[in-house]
C-alpha positions in Angstrom: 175.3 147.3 94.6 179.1 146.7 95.7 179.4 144.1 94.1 178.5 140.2 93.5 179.2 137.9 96.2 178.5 134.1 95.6 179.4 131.7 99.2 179.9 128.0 98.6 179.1 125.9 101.4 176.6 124.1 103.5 173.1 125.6 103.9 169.8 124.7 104.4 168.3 122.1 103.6 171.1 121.0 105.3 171.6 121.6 108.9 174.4 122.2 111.6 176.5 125.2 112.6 178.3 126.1 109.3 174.6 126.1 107.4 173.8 128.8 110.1 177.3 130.4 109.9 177.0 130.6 105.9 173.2 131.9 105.8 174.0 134.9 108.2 177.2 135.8 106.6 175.3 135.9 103.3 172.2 138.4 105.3 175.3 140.5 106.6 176.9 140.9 102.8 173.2 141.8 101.8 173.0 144.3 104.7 176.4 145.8 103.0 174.5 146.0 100.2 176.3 143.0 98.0 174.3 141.1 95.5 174.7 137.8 97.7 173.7 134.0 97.4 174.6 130.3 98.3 175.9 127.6 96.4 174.9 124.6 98.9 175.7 120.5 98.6 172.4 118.7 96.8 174.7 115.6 98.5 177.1 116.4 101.0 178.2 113.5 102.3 177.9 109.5 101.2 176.6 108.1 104.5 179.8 107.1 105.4 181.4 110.0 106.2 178.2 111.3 108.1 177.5 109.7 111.4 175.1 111.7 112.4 170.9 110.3 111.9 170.2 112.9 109.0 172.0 115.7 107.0 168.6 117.9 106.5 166.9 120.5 108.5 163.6 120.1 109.9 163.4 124.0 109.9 161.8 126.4 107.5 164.5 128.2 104.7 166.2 131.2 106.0 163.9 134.2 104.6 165.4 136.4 101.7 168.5 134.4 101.3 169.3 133.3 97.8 170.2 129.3 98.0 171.0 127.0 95.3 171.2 123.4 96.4 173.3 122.1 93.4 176.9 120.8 94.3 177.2 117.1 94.4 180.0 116.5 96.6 180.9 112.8 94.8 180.1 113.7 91.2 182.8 114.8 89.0 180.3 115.7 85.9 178.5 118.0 88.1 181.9 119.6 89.5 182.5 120.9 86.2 179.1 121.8 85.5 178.8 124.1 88.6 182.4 125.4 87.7 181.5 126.8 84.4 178.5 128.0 85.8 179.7 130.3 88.7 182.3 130.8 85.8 180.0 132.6 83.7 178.0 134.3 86.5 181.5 136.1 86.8 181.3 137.3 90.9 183.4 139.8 92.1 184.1 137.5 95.0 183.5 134.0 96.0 183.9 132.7 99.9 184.3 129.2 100.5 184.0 127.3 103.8 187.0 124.3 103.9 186.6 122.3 106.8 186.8 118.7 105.6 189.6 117.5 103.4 186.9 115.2 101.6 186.0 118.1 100.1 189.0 119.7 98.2 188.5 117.3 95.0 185.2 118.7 94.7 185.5 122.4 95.5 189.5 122.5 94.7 187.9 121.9 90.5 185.2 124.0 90.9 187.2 126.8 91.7 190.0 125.9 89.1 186.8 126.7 86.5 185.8 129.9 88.1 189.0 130.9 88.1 189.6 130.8 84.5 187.3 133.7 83.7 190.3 136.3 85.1 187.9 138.2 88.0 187.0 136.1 90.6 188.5 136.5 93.6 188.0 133.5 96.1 188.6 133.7 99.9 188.3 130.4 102.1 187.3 130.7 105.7 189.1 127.8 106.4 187.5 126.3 109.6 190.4 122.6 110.0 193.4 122.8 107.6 194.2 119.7 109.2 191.1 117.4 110.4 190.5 116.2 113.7 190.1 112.3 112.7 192.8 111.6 109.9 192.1 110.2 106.8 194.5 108.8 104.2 194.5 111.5 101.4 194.0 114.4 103.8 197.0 115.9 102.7 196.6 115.9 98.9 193.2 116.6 98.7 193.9 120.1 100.9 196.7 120.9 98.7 194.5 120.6 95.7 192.0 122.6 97.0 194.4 125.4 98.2 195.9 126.1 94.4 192.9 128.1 93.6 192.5 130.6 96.6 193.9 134.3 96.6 193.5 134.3 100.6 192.5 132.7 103.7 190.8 134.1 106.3 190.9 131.6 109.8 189.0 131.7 113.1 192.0 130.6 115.6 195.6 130.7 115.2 196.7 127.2 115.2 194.3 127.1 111.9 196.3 129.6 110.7 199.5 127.7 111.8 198.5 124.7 110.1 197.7 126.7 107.0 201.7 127.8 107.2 202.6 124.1 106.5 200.4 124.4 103.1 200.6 127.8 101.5 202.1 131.4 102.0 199.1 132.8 100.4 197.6 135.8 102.3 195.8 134.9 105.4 194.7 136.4 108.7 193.0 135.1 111.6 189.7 137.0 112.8 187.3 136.0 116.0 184.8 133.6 115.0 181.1 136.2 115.3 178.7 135.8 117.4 175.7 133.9 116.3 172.6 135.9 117.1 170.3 134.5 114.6 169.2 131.8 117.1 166.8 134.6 119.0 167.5 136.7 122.4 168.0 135.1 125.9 165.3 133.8 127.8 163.7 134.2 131.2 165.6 130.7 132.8 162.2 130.0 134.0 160.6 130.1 131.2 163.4 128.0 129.6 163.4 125.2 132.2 159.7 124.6 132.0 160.1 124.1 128.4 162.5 121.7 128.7 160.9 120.0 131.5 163.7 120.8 133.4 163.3 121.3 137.5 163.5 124.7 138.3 165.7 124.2 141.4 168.8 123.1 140.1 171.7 125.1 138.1 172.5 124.1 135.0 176.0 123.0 133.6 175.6 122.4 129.7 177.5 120.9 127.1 176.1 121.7 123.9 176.9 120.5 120.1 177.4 117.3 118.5 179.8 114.4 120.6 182.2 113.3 119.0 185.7 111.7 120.5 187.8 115.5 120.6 185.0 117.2 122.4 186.1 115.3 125.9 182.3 114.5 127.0 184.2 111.2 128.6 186.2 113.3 130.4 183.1 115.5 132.0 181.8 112.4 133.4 184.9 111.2 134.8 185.3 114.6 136.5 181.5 114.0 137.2 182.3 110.8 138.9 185.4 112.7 140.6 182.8 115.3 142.0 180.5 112.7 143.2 183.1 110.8 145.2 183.9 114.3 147.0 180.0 114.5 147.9 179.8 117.0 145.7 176.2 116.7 145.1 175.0 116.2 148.5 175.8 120.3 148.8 174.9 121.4 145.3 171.9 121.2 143.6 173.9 121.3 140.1 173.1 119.1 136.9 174.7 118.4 134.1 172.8 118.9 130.6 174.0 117.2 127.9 172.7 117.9 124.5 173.7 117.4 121.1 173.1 114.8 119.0 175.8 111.2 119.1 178.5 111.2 116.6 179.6 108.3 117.2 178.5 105.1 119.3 176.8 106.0 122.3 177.2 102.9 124.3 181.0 103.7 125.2 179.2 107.0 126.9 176.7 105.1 128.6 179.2 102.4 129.5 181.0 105.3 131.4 177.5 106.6 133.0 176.8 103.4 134.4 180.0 102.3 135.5 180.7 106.1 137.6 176.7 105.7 138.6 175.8 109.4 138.0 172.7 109.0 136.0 170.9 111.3 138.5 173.5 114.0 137.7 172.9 114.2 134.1 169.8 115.5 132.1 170.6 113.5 128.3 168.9 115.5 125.7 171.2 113.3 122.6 169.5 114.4 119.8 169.9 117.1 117.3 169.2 120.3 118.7 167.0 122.0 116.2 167.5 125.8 115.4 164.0 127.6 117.0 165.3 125.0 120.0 169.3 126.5 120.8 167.4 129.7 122.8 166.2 127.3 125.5 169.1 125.3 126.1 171.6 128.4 126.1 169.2 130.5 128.5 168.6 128.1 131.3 172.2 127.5 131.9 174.3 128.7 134.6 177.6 128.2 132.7 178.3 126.4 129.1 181.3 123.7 129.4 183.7 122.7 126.8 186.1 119.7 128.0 187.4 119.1 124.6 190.5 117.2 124.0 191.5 119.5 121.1 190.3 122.4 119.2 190.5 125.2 116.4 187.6 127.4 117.2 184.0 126.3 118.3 180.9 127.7 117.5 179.7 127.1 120.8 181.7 129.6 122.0 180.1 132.3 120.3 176.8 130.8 121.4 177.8 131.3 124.7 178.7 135.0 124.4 175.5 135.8 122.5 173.3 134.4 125.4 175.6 135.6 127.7 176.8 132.6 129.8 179.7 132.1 131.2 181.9 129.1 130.1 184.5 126.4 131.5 186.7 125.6 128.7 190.1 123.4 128.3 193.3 124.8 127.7 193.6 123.4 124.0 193.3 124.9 120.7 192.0 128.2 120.6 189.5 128.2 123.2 191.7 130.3 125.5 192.1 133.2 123.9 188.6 133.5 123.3 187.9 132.8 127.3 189.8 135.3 129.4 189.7 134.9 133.1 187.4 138.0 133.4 184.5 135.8 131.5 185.0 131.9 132.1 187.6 129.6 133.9 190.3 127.5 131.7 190.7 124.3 133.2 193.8 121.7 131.9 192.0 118.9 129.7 192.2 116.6 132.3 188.8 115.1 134.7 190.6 116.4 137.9 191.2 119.9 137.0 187.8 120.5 135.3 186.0 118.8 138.4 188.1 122.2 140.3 187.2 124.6 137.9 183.4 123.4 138.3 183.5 123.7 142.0 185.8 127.1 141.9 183.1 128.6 139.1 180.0 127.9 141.7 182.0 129.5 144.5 182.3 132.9 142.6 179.7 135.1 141.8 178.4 134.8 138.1 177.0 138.4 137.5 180.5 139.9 137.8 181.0 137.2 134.3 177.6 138.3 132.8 178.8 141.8 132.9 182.0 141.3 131.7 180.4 139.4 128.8 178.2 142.1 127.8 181.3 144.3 127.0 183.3 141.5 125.6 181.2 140.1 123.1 181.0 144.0 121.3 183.9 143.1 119.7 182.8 140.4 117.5 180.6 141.3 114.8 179.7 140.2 111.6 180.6 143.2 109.7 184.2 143.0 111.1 184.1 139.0 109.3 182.9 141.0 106.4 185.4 143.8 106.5 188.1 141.7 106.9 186.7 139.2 103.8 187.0 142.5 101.2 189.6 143.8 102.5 192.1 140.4 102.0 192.1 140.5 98.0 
C-alpha cells in the first residue's frame, strides 16, 4: 500500500452529486493502491438548511467502498469524538470536500484534532469558498475551517480567486473529472421509451436540482421568447426539465402558465436517482445550463461522459470548460440563450460529438488524484 487515505464528506446513505464525486474518488485512490475510506454525515443538515424532500439514497451502497456514517454536523461532542478518532488512525492524508460554510465549525475542529498527531496532511477540494445564497457567519465559519488545511485543490478559477481573499496556502485549480460511474450512453430510443418520452421530438435538457442561480426562469422566458417567433411550429424540440425543486415551485409554474408553454416542456421535478441519470443524459440532443452564476457544475462533466453537447452561460467557470468546438456560450440573458438554441439546431451536432470524444480525454480521475499527492 501507498499509503492511508481517509475522505471526509458526503456519501451514501446520503445522496446528490458530491456523494457520487466522494465514492469514485475513494475507488480511484483504491485503484492507486491507497488504503482508502469515507468519513460521511450520520446528520448533515437540520431540515432547515435542506430544501430538498429527503437527504438519503434510495440506491444500494457503492460496492467495496469503505463508509463510515458517523459525523454529526450540529454536535459538538461528537466533533471531538471523530477528531480524536481519525487522530489516532494517523492517515497519511485526509481530503475534505468544503462547499457550505455551515460546515467549517464542524469539520474546521475535527481537523484541528487530527492535526495534533504531527502526520496528517489534509487537502480540501473546495467546491464554493464563497456560497451562492449568503448567510450571516459565512465568513468566520470559512476562516475557521481554513486554519487546518496544508492545500487546496479547486475546480474553476474564480473558486480559486475567492480562496485568495482567505488564505495564501497552496492551491491549484484542476478540471472537475468526468463522472462515468453513472453507466455508458444509451441507444436514444431505448432511452425515450423508458421515459415515456415521444420518439419524434429532440431533446433540450436541464438537469440537477433548481434552485434560484441555476437560471431555469430564464429558459422559460427565452422559451416564451422562442414561442412568440413561432419557433415551435418548425421544430419539433422539447424541453426536459429534471431535477428535483429547491425551492418553491409555484414561482416556476407561475412563469409556465403565464408564457403558456406547457406543451413545450416535459417536467420530470423530482430527484433523479443514480441507476436513472443514463436515461436522461442519453436521449438528449444537447444539455443546457442558463445559470445566473457559477463555480463549476457537475453537470458539465455529465455531459462530456455521455457525450452531449451543451448550451451554457457565460458566468463562472462554465466557459472554459465549453469551448466553441463542443457547445455554444450564450450571455445569461432569455434573448441570447433563445439564439443560441436556434443557432445549435441549425449546425450539425456530430461535428460536437466528435469533438467531445477527444475533449473529454483529458479529464480523468487519476489526474484529480495526481494532483491531490502531489500538493503536500
Amino acid at each position: 500500500m501507498k499509503g492511508k487515505v481517509i475522505i471526509i464528506g458526503p456519501a451514501h446513505p446520503l445522496r446528490g452529486g458530491l456523494a457520487s464525486f466522494n465514492e469514485r474518488m475513494a475507488k480511484e485512490f483504491m485503484i492507486e493502491n491507497y488504503e482508502t475510506s469515507i468519513y460521511t454525515f450520520s446528520l448533515q443538515y437540520p431540515s432547515f438548511l435542506f430544501p430538498g424532500t429527503t437527504q438519503f439514497s434510495a440506491e444500494p451502497a457503492p460496492s467495496s467502498v469503505d463508509i463510515h456514517v458517523k459525523i454529526n454536523s450540529i454536535n459538538p461532542l461528537n466533533w471531538i469524538k471523530i477528531g480524536l478518532e481519525l487522530k489516532k488512525k494517523q492517515p497519511d492524508l485526509i481530503v475534505v470536500r468544503y462547499w457550505l460554510p455551515f460546515m467549517g465549525p464542524c469539520l474546521g475542529t475535527i481537523l484541528r484534532i487530527v492535526k495534533q498527531n504531527k502526520k496528517t496532511k489534509i487537502v480540501c477540494i473546495a467546491d464554493n469558498i464563497i456560497p451562492h445564497e449568503k448567510r450571516i457567519g459565512d465568513s468566520n465559519f470559512t476562516k475557521y475551517f481554513i486554519k487546518p488545511i496544508d492545500a487546496f485543490i479547486t475546480m474553476s478559477g474564480s473558486v480559486l480567486n475567492d480562496l485568495k481573499q482567505f488564505t495564501n496556502k497552496p492551491a491549484q485549480e484542476i478540471t472537475h473529472p468526468l463522472y462515468d460511474n453513472f453507466g455508458n450512453k444509451m441507444d436514444v430510443d431505448v432511452a425515450k421509451k423508458h421515459l415515456q418520452i415521444p420518439l419524434d421530438t429532440k431533446i433540450m435538457l436541464f438537469f440537477g436540482f433548481i434552485r434560484k442561480y441555476k437560471g431555469l426562469d430564464t429558459l422559460l422566458e427565452a422559451i416564451y421568447i422562442l414561442k412568440q417567433q413561432d419557433y415551435f411550429k418548425k421544430h419539433s424540440i422539447q424541453f426536459l426539465i429534471a431535477g428535483e425543486y429547491y425551492e418553491d415551485a409555484k414561482a416556476y409554474e407561475d412563469l409556465i402558465d403565464k408564457y403558456q408553454i406547457k406543451e413545450q416542456l416535459i417536467m420530470r421535478t423530482e430527484f433523479i436517482q443514480d441507476s436513472d441519470v443514463k436515461y436522461f443524459l442519453s436521449c438528449a440532443d444537447c444539455v443546457i445550463q442558463p445559470y445566473k452564476s457559477a463555480t463549476q457544475s457537475g453537470v458539465t462533466p455529465l455531459a462530456y461522459h455521455f457525450e452531449v453537447p451543451m448550451i451554457v452561460t457565460n458566468v463562472g467557470g462554465l466557459p472554459i470548460l465549453v469551448p466553441d468546438t463542443i457547445g455554444l456560450i450564450a450571455e445569461p440573458n432569455a434573448q441570447s440563450i433563445a439564439e443560441k438554441i436556434e443557432l445549435f439546431f441549425e449546425q450539425n451536432k456530430s461535428t460536437y460529438i466528435s469533438n467531445i470524444q477527444e475533449e473529454k480525454k483529458k479529464y480523468t480521475w487519476n489526474k484529480l488524484i495526481q494532483k491531490i499527492v502531489q500538493i503536500v
